[in-house]
Each structure stands twice: as structure tokens, then as C-alpha cells.
N, C-alpha and C positions, 0 to 999 in steps of 0.2 A: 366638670369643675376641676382646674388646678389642686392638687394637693397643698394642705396647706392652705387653703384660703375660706374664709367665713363670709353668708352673705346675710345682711338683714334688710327688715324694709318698713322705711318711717317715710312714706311709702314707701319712696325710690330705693328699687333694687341695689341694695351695696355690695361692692365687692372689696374686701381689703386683705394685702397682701404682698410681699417680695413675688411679683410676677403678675399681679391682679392685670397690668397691662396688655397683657398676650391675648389676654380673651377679650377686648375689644371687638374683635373682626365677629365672634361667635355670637355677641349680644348685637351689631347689626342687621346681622343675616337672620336672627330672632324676631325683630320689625320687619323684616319683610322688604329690607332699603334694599339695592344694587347700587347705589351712585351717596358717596355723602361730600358733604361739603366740611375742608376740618380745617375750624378754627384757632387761630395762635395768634402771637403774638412776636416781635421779632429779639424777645428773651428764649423765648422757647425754638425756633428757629436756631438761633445764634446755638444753642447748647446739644442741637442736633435732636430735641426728643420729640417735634414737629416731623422730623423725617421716616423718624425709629416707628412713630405712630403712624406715618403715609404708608409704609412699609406692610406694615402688620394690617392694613384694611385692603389693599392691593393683593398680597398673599394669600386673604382670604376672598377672591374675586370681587371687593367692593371699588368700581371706579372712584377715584378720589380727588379734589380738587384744594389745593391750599390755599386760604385767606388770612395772609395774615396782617393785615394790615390795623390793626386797634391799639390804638394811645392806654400807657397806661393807665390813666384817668380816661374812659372811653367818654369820647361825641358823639353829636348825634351824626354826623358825617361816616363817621365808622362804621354805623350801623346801616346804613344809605348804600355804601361799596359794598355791606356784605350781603345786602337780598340783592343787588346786583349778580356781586359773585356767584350767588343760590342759584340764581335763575340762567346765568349762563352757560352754568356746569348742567342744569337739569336736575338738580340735586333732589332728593327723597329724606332726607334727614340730615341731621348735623350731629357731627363730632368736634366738641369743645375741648381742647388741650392746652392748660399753664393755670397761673392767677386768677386770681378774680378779676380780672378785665375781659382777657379773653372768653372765660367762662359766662360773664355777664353779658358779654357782648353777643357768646352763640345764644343765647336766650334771646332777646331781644331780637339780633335777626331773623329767628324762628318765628316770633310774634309776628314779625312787617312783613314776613311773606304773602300771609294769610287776613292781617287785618289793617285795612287802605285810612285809618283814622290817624292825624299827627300823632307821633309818640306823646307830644302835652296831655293828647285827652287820657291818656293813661294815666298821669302822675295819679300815685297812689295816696298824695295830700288832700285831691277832690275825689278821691273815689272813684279814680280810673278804673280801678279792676271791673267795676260792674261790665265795662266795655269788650272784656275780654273773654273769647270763647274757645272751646274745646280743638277746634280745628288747627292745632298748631302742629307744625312738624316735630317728630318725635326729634329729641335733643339726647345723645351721649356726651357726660361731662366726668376728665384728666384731668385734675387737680397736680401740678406740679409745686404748689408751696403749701403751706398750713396756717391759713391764718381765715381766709373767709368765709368757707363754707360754702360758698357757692355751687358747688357742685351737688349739693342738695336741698337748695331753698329756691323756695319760690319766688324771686324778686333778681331784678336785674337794676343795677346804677348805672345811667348815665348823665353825662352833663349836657343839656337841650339849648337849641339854639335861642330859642324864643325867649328864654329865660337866664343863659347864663348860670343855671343853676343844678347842683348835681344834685336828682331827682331818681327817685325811689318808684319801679314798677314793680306790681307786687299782684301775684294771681296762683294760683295751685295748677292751673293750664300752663304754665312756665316750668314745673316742677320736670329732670332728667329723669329720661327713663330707666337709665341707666347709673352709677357713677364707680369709678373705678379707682380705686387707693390706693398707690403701691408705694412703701416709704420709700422705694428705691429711686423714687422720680424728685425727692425732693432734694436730694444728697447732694443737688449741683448747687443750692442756696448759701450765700455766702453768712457769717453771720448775722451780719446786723439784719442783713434782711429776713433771716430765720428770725431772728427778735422781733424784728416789729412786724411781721405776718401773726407771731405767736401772740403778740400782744392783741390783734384783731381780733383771733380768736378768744382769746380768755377774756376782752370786752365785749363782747358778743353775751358771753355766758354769764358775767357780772349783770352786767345791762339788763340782760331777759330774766333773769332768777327777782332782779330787782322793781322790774316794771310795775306797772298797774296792773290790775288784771288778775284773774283766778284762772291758773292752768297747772294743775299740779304735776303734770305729763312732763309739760316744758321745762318746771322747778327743777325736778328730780333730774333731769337730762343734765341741765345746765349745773346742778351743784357736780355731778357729776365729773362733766366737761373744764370744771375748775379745779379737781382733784389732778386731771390730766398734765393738765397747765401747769398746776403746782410741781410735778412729780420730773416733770419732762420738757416745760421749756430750757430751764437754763443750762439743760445737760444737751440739749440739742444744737444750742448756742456754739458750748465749751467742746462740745463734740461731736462734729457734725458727720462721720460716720458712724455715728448709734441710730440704726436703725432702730433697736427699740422705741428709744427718744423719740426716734424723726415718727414712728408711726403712731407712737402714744397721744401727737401733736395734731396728725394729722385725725384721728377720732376725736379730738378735744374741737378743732376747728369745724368737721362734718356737726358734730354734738353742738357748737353752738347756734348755727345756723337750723339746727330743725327748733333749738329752744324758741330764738327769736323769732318764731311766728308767733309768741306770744306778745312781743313787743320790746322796744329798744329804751335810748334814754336819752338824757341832754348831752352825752360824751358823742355821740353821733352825731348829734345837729351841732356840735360843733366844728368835728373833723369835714363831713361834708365839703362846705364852705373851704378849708384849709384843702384841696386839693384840689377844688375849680378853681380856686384863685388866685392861690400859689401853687398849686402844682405838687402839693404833699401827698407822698406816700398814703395811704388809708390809714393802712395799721400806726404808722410813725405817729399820725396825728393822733390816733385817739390813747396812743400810748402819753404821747405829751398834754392830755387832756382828762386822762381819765382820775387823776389822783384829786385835781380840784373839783371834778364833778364829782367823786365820794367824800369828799369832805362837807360839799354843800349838802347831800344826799342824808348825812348822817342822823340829823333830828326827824326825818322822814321815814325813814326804814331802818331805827338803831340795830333789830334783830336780828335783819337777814345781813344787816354789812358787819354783824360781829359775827356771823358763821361763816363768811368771807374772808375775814381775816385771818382768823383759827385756822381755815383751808392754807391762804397764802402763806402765812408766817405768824406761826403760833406766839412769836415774842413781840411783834411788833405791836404799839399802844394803840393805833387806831388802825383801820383799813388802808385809810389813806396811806399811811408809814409803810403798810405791807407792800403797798403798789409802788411806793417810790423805792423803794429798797428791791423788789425784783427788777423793775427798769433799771435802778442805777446797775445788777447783777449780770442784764446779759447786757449791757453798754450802749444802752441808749441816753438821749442828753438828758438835761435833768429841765427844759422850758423849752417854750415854743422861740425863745429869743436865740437860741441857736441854730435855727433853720431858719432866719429871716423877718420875723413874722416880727412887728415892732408895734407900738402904741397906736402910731397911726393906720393902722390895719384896722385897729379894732371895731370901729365904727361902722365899714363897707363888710366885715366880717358878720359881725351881729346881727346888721338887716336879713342878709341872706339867712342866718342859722335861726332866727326865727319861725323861717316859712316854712323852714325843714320839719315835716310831719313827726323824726322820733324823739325830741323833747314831749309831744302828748302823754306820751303814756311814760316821760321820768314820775319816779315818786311823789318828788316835791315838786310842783307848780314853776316854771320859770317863763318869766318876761324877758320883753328884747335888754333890758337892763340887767338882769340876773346872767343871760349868755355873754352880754360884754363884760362884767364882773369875771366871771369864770376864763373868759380869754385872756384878761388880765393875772388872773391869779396862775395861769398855765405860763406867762410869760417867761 
């Protein structure tokens, strides 16, 4: 182990640290792989850390094959070229490096190498997981921003053909065997994008702290994970070489994503939607969505969103204030009407964010009428 570095495991082996990257090759050759197949995207490409990462598995004799072909919003087509790609290469594992695209994305290919059922029969709405079994390729997952988590949760988004609809796969057989942190990888993020990754993550941990559900594991993570947020998004923003910051972020993002195996909320099934169909950012959307979903949320859960608040901004009068007042802090807009998204959306937006399984477990109950309200009120 690199000096300097901590590793814990919720399961997945973590590793976090200025350098956590280098040992990539060691936790390979740990599985037992010679050949992996390493997933990106062509942000992560474009910044050179797709190569930096080719580099450090070839060094350590692993044959390596690059795929980087995934939208940021991944299809189901992406996932199609990449068990292509797997099986070209002859590949024995996967190395996932960037976002939560690409990171979603090596999950899911890892699933279609091994299991010959449409990705639909997965959706995790009907209870796809049941479908899913143990024989998956082992996946190492590079988180180069801080907002999803993905690198340690069990669920992979994508948007499916059949449906048009950005669909949630969700199974503990998905789960990295590995995952590697290094604030150093995120320091190429420009701000806003640092903001609304960060934004994902501290929706993450609002959402799960606030779901349905009894999991005090998850609670305690997730209030946690919003201390992080509180302390270290907007310094990560205003300063984007503070690595403390940038890693403080990057454990708040890892932290929410183990919370919400407990469960999401209606900020979710709204943003969904706002990226298959316009093309938004994840984190952007549920930045531009989350303040009217705690406003609606409030007579539902007044407890846990006034210890929310206290957490975000001890002066601010309701949660909602605290949310709008960090967003307005690291410079994001203040409504979805600034990204495009107009009255008449609302309508082909609501159908979809309906079917979307993580309004089940928001606190307070919402219909297709209660998600256009909230669209509205985000406008």
C-alpha cells in the first residue's frame, strides 16, 4: 500500500488518496485478470487520464484495450460496442475510468457479457435484479469527478431503447471490486461542473437520509456525506486546486451512493427524465430540482429536513433556502428555465418521471400530477 493512503470496505475495497491511482495495476493482477478492457469516455480521453491509466496497467504486464465510446447520458448502444469491445480484446475484467457514465457504463457491460436477457428485463422498476447472477466480470472503478458515486454502488443508468427511458439497474453482483480515489484526478473539473457533480452527490445523501425505509447504516452515512458537502463543496468550486476540498467531495459522493442503497426520492425521478430528453447534466438537473422537491417534502419529514438544514446553512428559514442559497454559492442557475426546459415539456416530462421507480420510496407520496407541479415549481 502507497503511504499515505486508507482503505475501507462497504464492501467494495476503497482506496483513497493523492496517488490511490498507481495501484490500479496491483489490484488487477490481485483478480487474477492479464487482459482488461478500460473504459472512458472521450472527456476523460481528451484530459489524457484514459492514457495515464492505459499506461499504469501495461507497466504492470496487463494487456489493455480502450473503449471509449459512451455518451454522457449512456444508451443502450454503448453498452452493445462495449461487450463487443470485451470480447474482442478477450478481455478478463474491466477497468472503469471518469463520471458516472463511463463508470455506469463498465458495469453494465460487465453484466451483458455474462447475461444474454435484454437489458429491459433488468430494469430495477419490475424487479430486474432478481435476473441477475453472480457470474459477472470482476469491474475496477476511477472516479474522475465527485458527484455520483458510482464507483461504489450497485446500479448502473441507462437510457434503453425500448423505452426511451433512463432506467435504473440495480443488483449487489454489479458492485466494483475495487474502487480508487485520488483527489488528484479530479482537479481537471472545471467549476460548474464541480458544482453540479457535487450537487449529485449531496442529492444522493439528502434523498437516502430522507427516504422511506429503516436503515440507520445508510442514515448515519448519508448525514455524514452532507457534513462533507456542507464543509467542501463550495471551497472546491472557488478553489479548485484544494485538494482537501476536491477529496472531502470525493468521500461525500463515494458516501452517498453506499447510503442510497437505502433508497432515493422524487428529485431523482425528476432529473431522470431531464437528461433522456433534454440531454441534462444528472447532477445539474437534480440541482435545479432538489429545492422544490424539499419544499414539497417538508410536512413529510419536518425532522430529518430541519437537521438538513442546521447541516447546510444554520441561518437559512427552511431547507429549501439552504438548498437555494448553496446552488446560488457555487453558480448554478436558479430554474430549469435556464437550461431550456419550458411549460411545454412539462407534460412528456411527468409521463416519463412517473415510471421512474425513485419517487417510491420519496417520503410523501407523489402522483403524475404532484411530478408536473414540482417541474413547474423548478422552472
Amino acid at each position: 500500500m502507497v503511504a499515505g493512503l486508507v482503505s475501507w470496505s462497504f464492501p467494495t475495497t476503497i482506496v483513497f488518496g493523492s496517488g490511490a491511482v498507481g495501484t490500479v495495476g496491483e489490484h488487477v493482477k490481485r483478480l487474477g485478470a492479464k487482459r482488461a478492457l478500460l473504459v472512458a469516455d472521450a472527456g476523460v480521453v481528451r484530459v489524457g487520464i484514459a492514457e495515464r491509466v492505459r499506461g499504469l496497467l501495461e507497466a504492470a504486464g496487463i494487456a489493455t484495450a480502450l473503449f471509449d465510446k459512451v455518451d454522457p447520458n449512456p444508451v443502450q448502444e454503448n453498452i452493445v460496442a462495449g461487450v463487443a469491445a470485451y470480447r474482442a480484446h478477450g478481455a478478463e475484467c474491466i477497468v472503469a475510468v471518469g463520471g458516472g457514465a463511463p463508470l455506469d457504463a463498465g458495469k453494465l457491460i460487465a453484466l451483458k457479457v455474462t447475461h444474454e436477457r435484454p437489458l429491459v428485463d433488468y430494469d430495477d422498476a419490475v424487479d430486474g435484479g432478481q435476473f441477475i447472477g453472480p457470474d459477472v466480470p470482476p469491474i475496477i472503478t476511477i472516479p474522475t469527478t465527485a458527484g455520483t458515486g458510482s464507483e461504489v454502488g450497485r446500479s448502473g443508468v441507462v437510457t434503453l431503447a425500448a423505452t426511451g427511458r433512463k432506467t435504473v439497474i440495480f443488483s449487489p453482483y454489479l458492485l466494483a471490486k475495487a474502487a480508487l480515489l485520488d483527489p488528484e484526478l479530479t482537479q481537471s473539473m472545471p467549476p460548474r461542473v464541480t458544482a453540479a457533480t457535487g450537487f449529485d452527490a449531496l442529492t444522493h445523501c439528502l434523498e437516502a437520509y430522507c427516504s422511506l425505509g429503516d436503515h440507520p447504516m445508510a442514515d448515519g452515512i448519508a448525514l455524514a456525506g452532507l457534513e462533507l458537502c456542507a464543509a467542501n463543496l463550495a471551497r472546491a468550486v472557488e478553489q479548485g486546486d484544494d485538494l482537501a476540498a476536491r477529496g472531502g467531495m470525493m468521500k461525500a459522493a463515494m458516501m452517498g451512493a453506499v447510503a442510497f442503497q437505502k433508497g432515493l426520492g422524487a428529485c431523482h425521478s425528476l432529473a431522470h427524465p431531464l437528461s433522456s430528453e433534454k440531454g441534462m447534466h444528472h447532477g445539474l438537473a437534480n440541482a435545479l430540482c432538489l429545492a422544490a422537491v424539499v419544499d414539497f417534502n417538508e410536512s413529510a419529514a419536518p425532522a430529518r429536513l430541519e437537521r438538513v438544514r442546521a447541516i447546510l446553512d444554520p441561518k437559512a428559514r427552511t431547507c429549501g433556502d439552504a438548498v437555494r442559497s448553496l446552488r446560488k454559492r457555487v453558480g448554478l442557475p436558479d430554474g430549469l428555465g435556464h437550461e431550456g426546459v419550458s411549460e411545454a415539456d412539462v407534460p412528456k416530462l411527468s409521463a416519463k418521471a412517473i415510471e421512474d421507480a425513485c419517487h417510491r420510496s420519496n417520503p410523501r407520496p407523489t402522483t403524475r400530477d404532484d411530478l408536473a407541479g414540482l417541474y413547474r415549481a423548478s422552472l
